[in-house]
C-alpha positions in Angstrom: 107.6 189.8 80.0 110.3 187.0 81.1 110.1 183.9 80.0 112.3 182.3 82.7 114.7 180.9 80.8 118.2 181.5 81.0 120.3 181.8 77.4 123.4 179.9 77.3 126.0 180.7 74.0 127.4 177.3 74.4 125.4 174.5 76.3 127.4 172.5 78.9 127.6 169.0 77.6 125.3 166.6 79.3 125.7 162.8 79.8 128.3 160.7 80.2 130.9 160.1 77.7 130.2 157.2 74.9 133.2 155.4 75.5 132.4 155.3 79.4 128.8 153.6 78.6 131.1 151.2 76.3 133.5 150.1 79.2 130.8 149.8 81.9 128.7 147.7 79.2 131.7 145.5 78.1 132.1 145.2 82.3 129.1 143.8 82.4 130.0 141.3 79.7 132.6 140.3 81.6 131.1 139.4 84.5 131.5 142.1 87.1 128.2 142.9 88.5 126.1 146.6 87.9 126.7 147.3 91.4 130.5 147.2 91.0 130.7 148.9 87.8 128.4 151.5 89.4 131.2 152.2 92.4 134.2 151.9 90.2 132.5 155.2 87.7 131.2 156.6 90.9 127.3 156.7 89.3 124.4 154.9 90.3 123.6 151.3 89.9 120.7 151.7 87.7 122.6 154.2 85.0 124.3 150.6 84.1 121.8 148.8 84.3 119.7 151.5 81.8 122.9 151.5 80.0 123.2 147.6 79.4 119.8 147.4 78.9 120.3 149.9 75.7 122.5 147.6 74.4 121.2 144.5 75.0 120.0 144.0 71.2 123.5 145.1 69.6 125.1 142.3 72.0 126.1 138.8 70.8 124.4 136.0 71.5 126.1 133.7 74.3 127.3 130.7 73.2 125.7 127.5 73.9 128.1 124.2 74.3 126.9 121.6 72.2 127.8 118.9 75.0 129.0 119.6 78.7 131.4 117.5 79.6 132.7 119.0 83.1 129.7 120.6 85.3 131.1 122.9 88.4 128.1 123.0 91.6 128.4 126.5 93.4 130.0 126.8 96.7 127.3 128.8 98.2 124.9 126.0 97.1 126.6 123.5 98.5 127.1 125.5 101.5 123.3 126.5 102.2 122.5 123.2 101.6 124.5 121.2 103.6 124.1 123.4 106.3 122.4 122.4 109.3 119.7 125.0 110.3 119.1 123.4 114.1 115.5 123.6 113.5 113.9 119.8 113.8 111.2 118.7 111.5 
């Protein structure tokens, strides 16, 4: 009888690379979004996000100012908001 399955001497690696989950997590760090890290490896968004998310507990802290003294508004909010939408209330 056959069992189905196939023998293989020497099993073809699977996964990505270590240091490849290290850049796209340090990317992240950084500030470039999942969905750009994503595109630049050529994988899918959600392999870093499962990625990050697998080493979110080994990650530092982020460091909180103990005063602010300059705060910048976003554009885009500023934008949105002071956009007129034409609709009258």
């Amino acid at each position: 009888m056959h069992c189905g399955y196939k023998y293989t001497p020497e099993p073809k690696p699977r996964g990505y690379p270590e240091e490849m989950r290290k850049q796209a997590v340090q990317m992240y760090v950084d500030g470039i979004n999942l969905r750009r890290i994503a595109r630049h490896f050529g994988i899918h968004h959600r392999t870093v996000s499962l990625w990050v998310q697998a080493s979110a507990a080994s990650l530092p802290e982020a460091p909180v100012p103990s005063e602010v003294k300059t705060a910048e508004m976003d554009e885009l909010f500023t934008f949105i908001g002071n956009k007129k939408t034409g609709s009258t209330s």
